[in-house]
KOLSEDREN-788238 format. One line per field, with one value per atom (N, C-alpha, C): residue in three letters; x, y, z; atom name; residue number from 1. Coordinates in nm, 3 decimals. Example, Ala and Ser with C-alpha at 12.3 -4.5 7.8 and 13.67 -1.06 7.14 Angstrom:
2
residuo	[ALA  ALA  ALA  SER  SER  SER]
px	[1.319  1.230  1.320  1.285  1.367  1.290]
py	[-0.569  -0.450  -0.330  -0.225  -0.106  0.003]
pz	[0.780  0.780  0.780  0.708  0.714  0.787]
atomo	[N  CA  C  N  CA  C]
num	[1  1  1  2  2  2]
//
This chain:
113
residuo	[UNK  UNK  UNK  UNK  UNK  UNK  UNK  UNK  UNK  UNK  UNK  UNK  UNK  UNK  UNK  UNK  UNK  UNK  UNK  UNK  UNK  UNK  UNK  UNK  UNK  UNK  UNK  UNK  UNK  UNK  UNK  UNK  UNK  UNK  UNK  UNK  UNK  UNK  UNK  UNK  UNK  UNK  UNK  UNK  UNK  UNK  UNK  UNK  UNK  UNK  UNK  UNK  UNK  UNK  UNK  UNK  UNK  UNK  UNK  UNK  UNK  UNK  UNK  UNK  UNK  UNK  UNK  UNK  UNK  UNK  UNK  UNK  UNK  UNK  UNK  UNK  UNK  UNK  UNK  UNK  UNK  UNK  UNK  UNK  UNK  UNK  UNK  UNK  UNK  UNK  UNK  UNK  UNK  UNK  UNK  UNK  UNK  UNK  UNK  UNK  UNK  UNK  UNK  UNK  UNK  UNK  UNK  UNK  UNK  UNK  UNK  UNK  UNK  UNK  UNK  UNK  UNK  UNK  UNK  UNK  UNK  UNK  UNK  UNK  UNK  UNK  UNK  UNK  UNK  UNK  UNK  UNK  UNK  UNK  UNK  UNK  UNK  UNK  UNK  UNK  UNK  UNK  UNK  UNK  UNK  UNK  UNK  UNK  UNK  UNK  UNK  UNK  UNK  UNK  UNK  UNK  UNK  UNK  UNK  UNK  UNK  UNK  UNK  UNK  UNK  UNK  UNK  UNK  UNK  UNK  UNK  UNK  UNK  UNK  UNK  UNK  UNK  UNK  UNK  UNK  UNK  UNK  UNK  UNK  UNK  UNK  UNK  UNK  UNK  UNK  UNK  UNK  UNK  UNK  UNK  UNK  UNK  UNK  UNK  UNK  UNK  UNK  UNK  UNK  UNK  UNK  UNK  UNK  UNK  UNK  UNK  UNK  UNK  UNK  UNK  UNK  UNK  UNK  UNK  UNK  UNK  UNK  UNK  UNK  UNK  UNK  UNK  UNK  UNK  UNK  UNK  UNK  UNK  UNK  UNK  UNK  UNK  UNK  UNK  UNK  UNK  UNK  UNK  UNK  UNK  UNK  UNK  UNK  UNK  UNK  UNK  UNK  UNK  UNK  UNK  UNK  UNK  UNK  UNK  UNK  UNK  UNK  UNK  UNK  UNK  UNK  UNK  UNK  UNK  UNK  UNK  UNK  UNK  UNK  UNK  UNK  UNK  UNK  UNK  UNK  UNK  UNK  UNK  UNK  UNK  UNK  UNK  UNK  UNK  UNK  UNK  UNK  UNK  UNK  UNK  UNK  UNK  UNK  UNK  UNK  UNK  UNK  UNK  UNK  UNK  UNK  UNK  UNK  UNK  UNK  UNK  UNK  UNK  UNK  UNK  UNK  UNK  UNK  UNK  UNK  UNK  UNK  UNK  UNK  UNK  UNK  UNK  UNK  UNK  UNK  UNK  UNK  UNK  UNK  UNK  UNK  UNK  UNK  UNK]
px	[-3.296  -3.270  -3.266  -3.184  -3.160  -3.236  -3.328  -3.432  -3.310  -3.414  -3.363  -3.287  -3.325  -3.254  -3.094  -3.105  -2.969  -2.901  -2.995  -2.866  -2.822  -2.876  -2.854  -2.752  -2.734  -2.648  -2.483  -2.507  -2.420  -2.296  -2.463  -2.395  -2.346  -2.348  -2.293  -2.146  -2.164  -2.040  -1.940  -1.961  -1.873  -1.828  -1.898  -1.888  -1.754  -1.801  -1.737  -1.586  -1.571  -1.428  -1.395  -1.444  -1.377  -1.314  -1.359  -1.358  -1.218  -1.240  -1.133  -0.993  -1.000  -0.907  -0.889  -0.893  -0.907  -0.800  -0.885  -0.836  -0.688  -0.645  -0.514  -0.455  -0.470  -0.311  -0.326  -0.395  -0.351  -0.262  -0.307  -0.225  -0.094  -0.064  0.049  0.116  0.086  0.179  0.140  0.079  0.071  0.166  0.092  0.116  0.296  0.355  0.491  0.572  0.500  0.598  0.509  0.433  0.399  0.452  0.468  0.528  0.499  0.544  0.448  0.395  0.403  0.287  0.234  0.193  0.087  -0.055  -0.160  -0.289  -0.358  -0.337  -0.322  -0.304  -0.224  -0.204  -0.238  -0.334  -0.432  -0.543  -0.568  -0.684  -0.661  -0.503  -0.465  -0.421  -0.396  -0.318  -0.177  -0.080  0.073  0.070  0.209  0.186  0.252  0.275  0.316  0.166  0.102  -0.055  -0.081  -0.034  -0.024  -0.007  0.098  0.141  0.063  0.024  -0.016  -0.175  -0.241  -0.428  -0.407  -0.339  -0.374  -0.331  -0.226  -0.148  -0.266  -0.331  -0.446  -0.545  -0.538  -0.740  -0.677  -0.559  -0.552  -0.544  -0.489  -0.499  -0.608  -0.721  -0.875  -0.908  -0.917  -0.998  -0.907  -0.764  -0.696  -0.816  -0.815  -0.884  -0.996  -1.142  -1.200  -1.210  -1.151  -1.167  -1.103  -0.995  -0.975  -1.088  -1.183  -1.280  -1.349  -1.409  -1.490  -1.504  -1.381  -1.297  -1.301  -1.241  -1.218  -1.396  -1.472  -1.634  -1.673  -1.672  -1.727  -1.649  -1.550  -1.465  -1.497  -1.510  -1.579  -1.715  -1.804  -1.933  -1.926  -1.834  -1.839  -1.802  -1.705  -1.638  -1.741  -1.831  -1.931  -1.986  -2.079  -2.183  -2.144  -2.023  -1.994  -1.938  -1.880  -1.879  -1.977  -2.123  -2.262  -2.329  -2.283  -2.383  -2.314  -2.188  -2.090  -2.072  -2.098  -2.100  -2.257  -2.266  -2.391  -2.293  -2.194  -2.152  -2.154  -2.178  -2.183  -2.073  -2.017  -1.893  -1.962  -1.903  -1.920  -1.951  -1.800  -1.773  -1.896  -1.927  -2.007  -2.139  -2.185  -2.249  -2.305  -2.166  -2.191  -2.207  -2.106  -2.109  -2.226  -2.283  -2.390  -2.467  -2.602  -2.673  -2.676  -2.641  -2.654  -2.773  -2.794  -2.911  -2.973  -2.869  -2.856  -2.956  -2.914  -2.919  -3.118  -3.126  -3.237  -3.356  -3.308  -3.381  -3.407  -3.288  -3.341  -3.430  -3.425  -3.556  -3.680  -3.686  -3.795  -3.867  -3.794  -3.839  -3.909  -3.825  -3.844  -3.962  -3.992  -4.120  -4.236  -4.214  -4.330  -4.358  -4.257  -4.312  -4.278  -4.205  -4.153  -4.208  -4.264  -4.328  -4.226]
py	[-2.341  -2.295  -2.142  -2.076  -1.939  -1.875  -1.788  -1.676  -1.613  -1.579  -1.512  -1.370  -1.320  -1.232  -1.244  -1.359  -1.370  -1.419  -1.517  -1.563  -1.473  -1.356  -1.250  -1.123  -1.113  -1.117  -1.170  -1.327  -1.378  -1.396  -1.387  -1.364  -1.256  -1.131  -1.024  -1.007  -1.067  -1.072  -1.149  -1.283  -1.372  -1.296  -1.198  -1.085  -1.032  -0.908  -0.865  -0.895  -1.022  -1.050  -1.113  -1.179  -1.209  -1.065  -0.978  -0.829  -0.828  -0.800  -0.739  -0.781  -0.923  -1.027  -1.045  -1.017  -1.037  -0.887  -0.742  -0.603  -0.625  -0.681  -0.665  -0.777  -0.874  -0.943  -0.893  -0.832  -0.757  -0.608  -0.584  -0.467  -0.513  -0.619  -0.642  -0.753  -0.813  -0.936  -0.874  -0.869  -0.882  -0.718  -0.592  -0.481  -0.425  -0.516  -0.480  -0.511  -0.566  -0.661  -0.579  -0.474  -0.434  -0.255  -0.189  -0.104  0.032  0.100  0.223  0.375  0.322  0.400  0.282  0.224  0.105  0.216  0.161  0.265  0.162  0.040  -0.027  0.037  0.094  0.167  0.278  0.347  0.429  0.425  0.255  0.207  0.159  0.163  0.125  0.242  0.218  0.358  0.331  0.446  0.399  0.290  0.222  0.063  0.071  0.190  0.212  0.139  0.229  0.177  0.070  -0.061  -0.179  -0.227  -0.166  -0.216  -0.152  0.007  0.099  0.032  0.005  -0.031  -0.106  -0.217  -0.368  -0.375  -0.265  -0.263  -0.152  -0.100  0.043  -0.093  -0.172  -0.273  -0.373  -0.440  -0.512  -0.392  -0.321  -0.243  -0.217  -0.158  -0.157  -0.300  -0.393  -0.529  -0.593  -0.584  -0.593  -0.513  -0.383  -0.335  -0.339  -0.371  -0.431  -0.551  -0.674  -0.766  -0.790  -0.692  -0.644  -0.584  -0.499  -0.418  -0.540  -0.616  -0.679  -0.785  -0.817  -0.916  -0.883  -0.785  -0.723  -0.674  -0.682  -0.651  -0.768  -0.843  -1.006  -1.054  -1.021  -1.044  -0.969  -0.867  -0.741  -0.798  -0.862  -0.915  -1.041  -1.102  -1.270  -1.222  -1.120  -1.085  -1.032  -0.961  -0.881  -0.920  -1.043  -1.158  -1.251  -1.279  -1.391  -1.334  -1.174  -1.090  -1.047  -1.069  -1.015  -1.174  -1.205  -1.375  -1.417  -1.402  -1.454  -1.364  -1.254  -1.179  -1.061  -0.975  -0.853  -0.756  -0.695  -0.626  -0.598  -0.462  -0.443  -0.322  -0.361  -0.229  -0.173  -0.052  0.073  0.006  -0.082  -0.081  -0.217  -0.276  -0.367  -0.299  -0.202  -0.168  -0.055  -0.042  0.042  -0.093  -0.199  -0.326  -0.424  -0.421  -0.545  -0.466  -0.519  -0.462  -0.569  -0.524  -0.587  -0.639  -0.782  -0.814  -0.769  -0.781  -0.710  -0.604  -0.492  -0.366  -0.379  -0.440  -0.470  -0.550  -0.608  -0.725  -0.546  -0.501  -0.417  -0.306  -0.257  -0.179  -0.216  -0.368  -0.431  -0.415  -0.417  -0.483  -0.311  -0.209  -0.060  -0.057  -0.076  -0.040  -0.113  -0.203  -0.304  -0.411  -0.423  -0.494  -0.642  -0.652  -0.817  -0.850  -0.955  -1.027  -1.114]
pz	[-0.334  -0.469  -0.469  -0.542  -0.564  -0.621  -0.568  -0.673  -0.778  -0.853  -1.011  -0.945  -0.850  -0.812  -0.775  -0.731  -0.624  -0.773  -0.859  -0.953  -1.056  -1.061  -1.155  -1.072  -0.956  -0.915  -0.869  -0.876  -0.862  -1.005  -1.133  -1.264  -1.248  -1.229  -1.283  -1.181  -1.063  -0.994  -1.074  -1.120  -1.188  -1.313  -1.422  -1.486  -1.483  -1.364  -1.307  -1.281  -1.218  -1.248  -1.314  -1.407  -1.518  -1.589  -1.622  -1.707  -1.645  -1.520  -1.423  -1.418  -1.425  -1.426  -1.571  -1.678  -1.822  -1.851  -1.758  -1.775  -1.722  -1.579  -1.530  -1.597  -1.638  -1.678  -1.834  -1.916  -2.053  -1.967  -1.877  -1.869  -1.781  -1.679  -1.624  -1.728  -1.812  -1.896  -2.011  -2.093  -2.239  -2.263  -2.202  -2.234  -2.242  -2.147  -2.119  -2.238  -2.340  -2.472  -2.621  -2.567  -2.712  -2.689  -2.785  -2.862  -2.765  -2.704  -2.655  -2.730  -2.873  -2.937  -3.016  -2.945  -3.030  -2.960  -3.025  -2.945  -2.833  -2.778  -2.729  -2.553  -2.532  -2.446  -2.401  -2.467  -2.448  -2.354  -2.354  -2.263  -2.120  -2.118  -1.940  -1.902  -1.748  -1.719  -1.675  -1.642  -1.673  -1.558  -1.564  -1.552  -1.397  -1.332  -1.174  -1.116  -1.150  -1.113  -1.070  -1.173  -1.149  -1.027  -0.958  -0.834  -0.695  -0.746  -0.608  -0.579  -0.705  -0.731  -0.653  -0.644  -0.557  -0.462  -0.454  -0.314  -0.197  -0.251  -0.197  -0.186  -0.266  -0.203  -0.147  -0.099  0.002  0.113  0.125  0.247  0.314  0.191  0.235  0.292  0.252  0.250  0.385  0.415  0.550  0.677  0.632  0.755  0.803  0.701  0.698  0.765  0.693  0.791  0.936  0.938  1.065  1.165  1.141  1.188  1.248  1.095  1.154  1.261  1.210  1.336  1.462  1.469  1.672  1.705  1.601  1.620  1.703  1.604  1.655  1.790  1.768  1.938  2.018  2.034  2.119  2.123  2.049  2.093  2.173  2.149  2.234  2.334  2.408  2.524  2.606  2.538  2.607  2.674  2.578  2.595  2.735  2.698  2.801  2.927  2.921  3.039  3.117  3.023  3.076  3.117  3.085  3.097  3.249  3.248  3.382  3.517  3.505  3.622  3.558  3.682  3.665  3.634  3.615  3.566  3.430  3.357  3.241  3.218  3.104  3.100  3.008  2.961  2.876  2.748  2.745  2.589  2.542  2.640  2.597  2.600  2.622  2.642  2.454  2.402  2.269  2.172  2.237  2.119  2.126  2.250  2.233  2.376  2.387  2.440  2.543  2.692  2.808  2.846  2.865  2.920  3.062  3.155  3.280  3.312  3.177  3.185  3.106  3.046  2.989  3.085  3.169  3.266  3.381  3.416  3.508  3.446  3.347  3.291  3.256  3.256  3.254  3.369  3.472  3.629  3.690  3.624  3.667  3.636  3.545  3.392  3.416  3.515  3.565  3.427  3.296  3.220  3.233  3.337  3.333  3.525  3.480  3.611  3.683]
atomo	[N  CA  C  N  CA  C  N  CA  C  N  CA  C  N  CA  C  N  CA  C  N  CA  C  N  CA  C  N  CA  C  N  CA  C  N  CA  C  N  CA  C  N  CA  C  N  CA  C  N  CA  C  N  CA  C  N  CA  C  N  CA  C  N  CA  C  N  CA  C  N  CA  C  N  CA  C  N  CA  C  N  CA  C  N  CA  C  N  CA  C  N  CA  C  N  CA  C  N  CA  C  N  CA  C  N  CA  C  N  CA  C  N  CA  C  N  CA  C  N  CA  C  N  CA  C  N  CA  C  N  CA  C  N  CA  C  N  CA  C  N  CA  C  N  CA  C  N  CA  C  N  CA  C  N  CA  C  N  CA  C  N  CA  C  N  CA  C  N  CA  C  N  CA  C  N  CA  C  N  CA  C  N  CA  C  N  CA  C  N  CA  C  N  CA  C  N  CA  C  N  CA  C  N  CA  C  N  CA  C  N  CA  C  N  CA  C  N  CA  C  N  CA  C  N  CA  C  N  CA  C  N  CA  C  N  CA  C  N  CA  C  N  CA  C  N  CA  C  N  CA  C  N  CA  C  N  CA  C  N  CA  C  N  CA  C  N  CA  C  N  CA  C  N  CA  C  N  CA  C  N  CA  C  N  CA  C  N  CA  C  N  CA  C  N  CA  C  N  CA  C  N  CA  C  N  CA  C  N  CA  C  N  CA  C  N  CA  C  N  CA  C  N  CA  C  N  CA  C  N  CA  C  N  CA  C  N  CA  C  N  CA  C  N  CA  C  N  CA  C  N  CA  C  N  CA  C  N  CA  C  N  CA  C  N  CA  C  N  CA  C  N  CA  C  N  CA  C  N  CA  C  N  CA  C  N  CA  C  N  CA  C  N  CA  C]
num	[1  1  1  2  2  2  3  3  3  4  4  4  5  5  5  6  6  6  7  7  7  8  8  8  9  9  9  10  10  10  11  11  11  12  12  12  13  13  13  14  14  14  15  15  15  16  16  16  17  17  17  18  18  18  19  19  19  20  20  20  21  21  21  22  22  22  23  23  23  24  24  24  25  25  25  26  26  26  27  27  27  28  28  28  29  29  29  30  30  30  31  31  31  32  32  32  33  33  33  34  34  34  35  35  35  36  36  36  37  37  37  38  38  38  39  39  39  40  40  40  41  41  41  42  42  42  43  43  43  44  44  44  45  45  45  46  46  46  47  47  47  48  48  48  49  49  49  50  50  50  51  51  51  52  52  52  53  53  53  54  54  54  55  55  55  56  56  56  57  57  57  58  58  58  59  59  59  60  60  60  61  61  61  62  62  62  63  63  63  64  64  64  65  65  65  66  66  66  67  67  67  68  68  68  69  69  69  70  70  70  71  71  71  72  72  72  73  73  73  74  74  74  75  75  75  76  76  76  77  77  77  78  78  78  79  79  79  80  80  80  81  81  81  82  82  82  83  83  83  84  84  84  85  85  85  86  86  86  87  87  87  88  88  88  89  89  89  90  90  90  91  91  91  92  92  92  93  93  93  94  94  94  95  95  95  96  96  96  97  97  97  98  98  98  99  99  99  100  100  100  101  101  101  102  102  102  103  103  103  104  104  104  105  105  105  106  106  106  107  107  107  108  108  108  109  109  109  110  110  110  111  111  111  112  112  112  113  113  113]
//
């Protein structure tokens, strides 16, 4: 069950886009069919916007899950490059921490028997 925290969060997310989703189709459908000195139009911004806003946060949210993607792949490659041979490369070495490299500082350090 969800603490009051998480569900008071999850409310204000559901909030959140509702507002959001309520804000863009009054400004991409309704706004294009009323008057442009109605005062109505005061509260969006000009209607180019429309297209650049969503076109600028898929780009963000593309690279993002791009990032995180080649992250998590760069960690399984590592893992199973360090698990399958004693070699440890560089890059696995910034992305996931070599056991190898950890087993032999143990053994230096006298902490592993």
């Amino acid at each position: 069950m969800a603490t009051g925290v998480d569900q008071a969060a999850g409310m204000s997310l559901v909030v959140f886009s509702l507002v959001l989703f309520t804000y863009y189709s009054v400004w991409v459908i309704i706004l294009p069919f009323v008057d442009s000195d109605h005062f109505l139009h005061k509260y969006f911004l000009p209607r180019e916007y429309s297209v650049i806003l969503p076109g600028i946060a898929a780009v963000i949210l593309l690279i993002c899950i791009g990032q995180s993607t080649m992250r998590t792949a760069g960690q399984v490659i590592c893992l199973s490059n360090s698990m399958n041979t004693n070699a440890c490369y560089p890059l696995c070495r910034s992305l996931h921490r070599c056991h190898h490299v950890e087993e032999s500082q143990a053994k230096k350090s006298g902490l592993m028997l």
